[in-house]
N, C-alpha and C positions, 0 to 999 in steps of 0.2 A: 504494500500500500504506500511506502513512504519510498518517493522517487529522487532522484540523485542528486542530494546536498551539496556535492564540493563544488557546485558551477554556481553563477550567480541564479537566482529565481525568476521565473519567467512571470508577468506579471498574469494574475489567475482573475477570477469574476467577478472579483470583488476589485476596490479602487487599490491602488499601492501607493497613497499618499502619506505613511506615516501613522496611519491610526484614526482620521477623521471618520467620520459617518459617513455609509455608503449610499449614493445616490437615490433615491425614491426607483421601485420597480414599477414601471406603469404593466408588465404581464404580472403582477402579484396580485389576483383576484381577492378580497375580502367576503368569506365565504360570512354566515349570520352568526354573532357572538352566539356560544351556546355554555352553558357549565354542567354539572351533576352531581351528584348527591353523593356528602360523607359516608363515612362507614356508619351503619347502624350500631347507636350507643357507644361510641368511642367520642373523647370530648377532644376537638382540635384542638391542635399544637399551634403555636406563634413561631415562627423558625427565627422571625423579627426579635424576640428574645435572644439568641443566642448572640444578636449584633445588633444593638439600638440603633445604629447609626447607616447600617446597612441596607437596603430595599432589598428585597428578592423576587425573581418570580420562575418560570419552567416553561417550558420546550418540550413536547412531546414529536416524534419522528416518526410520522404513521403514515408514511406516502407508498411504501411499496407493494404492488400486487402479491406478493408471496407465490410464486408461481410453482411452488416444490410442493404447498399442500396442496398441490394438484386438484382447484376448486376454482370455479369462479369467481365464490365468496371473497373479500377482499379481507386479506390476513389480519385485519385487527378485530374483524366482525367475528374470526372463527370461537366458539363457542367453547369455553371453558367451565365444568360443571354448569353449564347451560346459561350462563351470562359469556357476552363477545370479552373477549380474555381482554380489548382496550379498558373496559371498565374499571379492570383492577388497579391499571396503571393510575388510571384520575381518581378513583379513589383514594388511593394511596397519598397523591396530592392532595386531595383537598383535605384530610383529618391535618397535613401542615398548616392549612389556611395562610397559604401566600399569596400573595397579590394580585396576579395574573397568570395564565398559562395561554401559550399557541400551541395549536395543535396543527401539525402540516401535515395534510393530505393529498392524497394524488391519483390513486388510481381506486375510480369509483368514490369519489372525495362527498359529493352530496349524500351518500347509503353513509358513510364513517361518520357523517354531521349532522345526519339524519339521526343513528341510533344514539350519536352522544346526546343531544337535544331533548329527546326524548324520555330523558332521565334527568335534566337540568334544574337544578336549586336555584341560579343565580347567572342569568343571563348576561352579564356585564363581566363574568369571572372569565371566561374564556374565548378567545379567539381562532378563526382559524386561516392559513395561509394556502393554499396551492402550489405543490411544485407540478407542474403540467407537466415537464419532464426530465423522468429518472437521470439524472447526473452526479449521484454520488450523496453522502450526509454532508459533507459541506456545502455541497449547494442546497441542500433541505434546510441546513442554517442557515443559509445567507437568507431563502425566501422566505425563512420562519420570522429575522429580524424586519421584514417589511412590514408585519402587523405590527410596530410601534413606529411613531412620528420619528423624523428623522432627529427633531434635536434630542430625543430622549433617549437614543443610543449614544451620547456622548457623557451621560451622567455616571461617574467614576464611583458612585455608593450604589451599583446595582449588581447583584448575583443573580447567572441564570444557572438554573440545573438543566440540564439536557440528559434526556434520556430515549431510549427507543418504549415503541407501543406493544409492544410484546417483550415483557418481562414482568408477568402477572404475578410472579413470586414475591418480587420487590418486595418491600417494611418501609413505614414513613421511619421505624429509627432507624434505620439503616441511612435513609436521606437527613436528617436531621443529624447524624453523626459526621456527614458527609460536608456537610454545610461547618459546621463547627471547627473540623479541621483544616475548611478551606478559610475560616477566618481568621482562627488562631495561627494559622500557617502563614496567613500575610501575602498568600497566592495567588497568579492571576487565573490559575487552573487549577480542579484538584480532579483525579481519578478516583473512580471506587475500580480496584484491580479483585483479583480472586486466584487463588495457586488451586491449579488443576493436577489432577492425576495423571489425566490424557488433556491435553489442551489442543488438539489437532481441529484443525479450523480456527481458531482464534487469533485475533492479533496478541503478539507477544510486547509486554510492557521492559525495554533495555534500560538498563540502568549504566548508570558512571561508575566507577572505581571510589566517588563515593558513596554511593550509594540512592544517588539523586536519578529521578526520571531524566532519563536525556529523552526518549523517541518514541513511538507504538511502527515497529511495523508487523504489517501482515504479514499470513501464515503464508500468502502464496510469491512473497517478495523475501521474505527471512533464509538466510541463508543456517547450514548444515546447522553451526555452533546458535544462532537465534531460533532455531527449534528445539533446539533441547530446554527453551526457559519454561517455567513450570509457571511464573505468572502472568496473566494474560490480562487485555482489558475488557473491559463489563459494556463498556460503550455508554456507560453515564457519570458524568462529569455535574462540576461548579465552575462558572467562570467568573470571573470579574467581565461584564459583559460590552464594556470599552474596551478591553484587553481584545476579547473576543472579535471582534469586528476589525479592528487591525491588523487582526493576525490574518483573518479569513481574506482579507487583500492579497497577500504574499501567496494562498494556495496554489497549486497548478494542479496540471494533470499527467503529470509526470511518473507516470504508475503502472502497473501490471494491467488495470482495469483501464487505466484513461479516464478516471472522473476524477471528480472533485471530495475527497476524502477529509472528515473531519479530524483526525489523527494524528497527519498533518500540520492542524493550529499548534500541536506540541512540540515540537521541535522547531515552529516558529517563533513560538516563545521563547525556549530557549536561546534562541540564536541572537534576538533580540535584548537580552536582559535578564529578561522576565521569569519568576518564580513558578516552577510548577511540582505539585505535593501530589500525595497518594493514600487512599488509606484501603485495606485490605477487609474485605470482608471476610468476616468468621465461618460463612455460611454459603457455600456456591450454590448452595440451592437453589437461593435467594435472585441469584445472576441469572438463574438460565433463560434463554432467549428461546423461540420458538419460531422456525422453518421448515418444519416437516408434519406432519400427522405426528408423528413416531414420540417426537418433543413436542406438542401437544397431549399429549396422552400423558408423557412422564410429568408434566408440569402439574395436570390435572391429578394424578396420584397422588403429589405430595402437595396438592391443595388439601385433598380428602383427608391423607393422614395429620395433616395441622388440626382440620378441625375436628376429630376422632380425639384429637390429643387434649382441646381445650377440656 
């Protein structure tokens, strides 16, 4: 996924001015704010407690057809113990009770805005963006940042989470852990990483000789000795969401795939100054992502056994 650092940076979709806001997208459709409904009997969380002085809000990444669960249905609709497994992910969100969330859509984008809606607490809580086409998660960022006004991507006390629509397992402590170490940490990014037993298919998480995140690259760009690494990334992040927008300038496509990779912003950071943290979940369960029928099923399993366990 991460393409050839030792040349200079080819300028990617975003602007390469340094860091400003990126221009207004006039294809970035504003599909009808919609929100949805907390966890039943759980009492929200203020994530805003953990940093008075901080804003926060979230990114969900729910543009792709999921063409391996070999369905029409579009992969955030697929039905996990009989709710579409996106639910869990806003849910999740909204017991933190942050600010705002985008949700970016794309393939079959009215049926994903359609079923979130229809479950909606608070129509002013969330947005949605349109990537009309597939080009990678950094382009799914860049068109998620067009649902806020341009000057409010320059405001330096804002965190976003970003996270993908399929990771029904997720924990709000898990995000609210996640949050806490990206502010304690002083960060312009922080990863939730996970060490796997088999991590094959994952982008692997490289570290420095100190022990610092230098880079993510992918399973199908990693060479012999970067497949042997056992921790991987979860593909949900905290930004500093000024940092974010700067970096996503510098992207290219300079990769195995040819898109626009959000993995990428990491080693931009890097390269730039900039501070980026990690924090490790206890629990890969928690991480696993869903592409298959196969990991739909597993995920659903160990939904049943949590709640067997309460």
């Amino acid at each position: 996924m991460v393409g050839d650092r030792s040349t200079g940076r080819t300028s990617g979709f975003g602007p390469d001015n340094g860091g400003s806001s990126p221009p207004p997208r006039a294809d970035i459709p504003r599909l009808n704010s919609c929100c949805y409904h907390p966890l039943q009997g759980m009492e929200p969380f203020d994530v805003n407690r953990l940093s008075s002085e901080r804003r926060i809000g979230a990114m969900v990444l729910a543009a792709g057809r999921g063409s391996r669960m070999q369905s029409a249905r579009p992969k955030p609709l697929h039905l996990l113990c009989g709710r579409p497994m996106i639910r869990y992910v806003m849910e999740t969100l909204e017991v933190l009770d942050i600010e705002s969330t985008v949700v970016v859509v794309g393939y079959e984008a009215e049926a994903v805005a359609k079923a979130l809606h229809e479950h909606a607490a608070d129509p002013a809580r969330v947005n949605f963006a349109e990537q009309t086409i597939q080009r990678g998660t950094g382009d799914a960022v860049y068109v998620g940042l067009g649902a806020y006004e341009p000057h409010e991507l320059d405001d330096k006390n804002f965190d976003l989470i970003v996270l993908p629509g399929d990771t029904p397992l997720l924990t709000s402590s898990s995000l609210i852990a996640l949050h806490r170490e990206h502010v304690d940490s002083r960060a312009a990014a922080t990863l939730l990483t996970a060490k796997l037993e088999n991590p094959s298919g994952y982008g692997r998480v490289v570290r420095d000789e100190q022990g610092q995140i230098d880079r993510i690259i992918e399973h199908a760009d990693a060479t012999t000795d970067e497949l042997e690494i056992l921790e991987v990334n979860t593909s949900i992040y905290c930004f500093d969401r000024s940092a974010l927008v700067g970096a996503l300038g510098k992207v290219n496509t300079q990769n195995a795939q040819g898109e626009y990779y959000l993995t990428d912003v990491i080693q931009v950071l890097r390269d730039t100054g900039h501070s980026v943290a990690a924090l490790t979940t206890d629990d890969p369960d928690e991480v696993r992502g869903v592409n298959d029928r196969q990991q739909l099923a597993e995920c659903e399993a160990v939904l049943r056994q949590r709640t067997s366990n309460k």
